[in-house]
Phi, psi and omega in degrees: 000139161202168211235129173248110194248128179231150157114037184270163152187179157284134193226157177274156193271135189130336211268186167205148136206184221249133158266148174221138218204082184279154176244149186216139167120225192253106186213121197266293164248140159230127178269289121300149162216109163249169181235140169230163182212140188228120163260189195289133171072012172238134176309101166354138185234151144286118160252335156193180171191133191287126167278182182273350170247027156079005180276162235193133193211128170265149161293149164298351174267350176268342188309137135079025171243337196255158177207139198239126151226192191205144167261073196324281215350287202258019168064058187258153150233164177223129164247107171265140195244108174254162193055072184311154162233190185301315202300346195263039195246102196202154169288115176279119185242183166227133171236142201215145173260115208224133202229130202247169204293336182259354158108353171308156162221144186220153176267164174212134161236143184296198191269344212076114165255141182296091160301107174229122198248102196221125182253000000 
């Protein structure tokens, strides 16, 4: 199994853009997906999370500028992020409880993308 996260870059502050956080491999159910995020020298944060019925929970720093939603079909997550500010300038990661073909559960985490909110 593994988790692929994309769609990191430099953006201007004010600006967005969308993470995607694909599943992959023998994978029976995915179940929870959250976004974490570590900027330099700071301790990994939550930045939201998705239940497997769609319910959705934020950082407080994030309210109401971030939105988490998922694609069961295509074993997606998505962060869409608007009004960037300098502070979101962090590796951004993606995690999932993922219940796999042989009946296991497990956590799984992407690789990480590079957010950077700078003008």
């Amino acid at each position: 199994v593994q988790l692929q996260a994309s769609g990191g870059g430099t953006v201007q502050p004010g600006g967005s853009l969308r993470l995607s956080c694909v599943a992959s491999g023998s994978i029976f159910r995915l179940n929870h997906m959250r976004w974490y995020r570590q900027a330099p020298g700071k301790q990994r944060e939550l930045v939201a999370i998705i239940t497997s019925t769609g319910g959705t929970n934020y950082g407080d720093s994030v309210k109401g500028r971030f939105t988490i939603s998922r694609d069961n079909a295509k074993k997606t997550g998505y962060l869409q992020m608007n009004n960037l500010k300098p502070d979101d300038t962090a590796i951004y990661y993606c995690n999932a409880e993922i219940v796999t073909t042989d009946l296991r559960t497990a956590d799984y985490w992407g690789q990480g993308t590079l957010v950077t909110v700078s003008s």
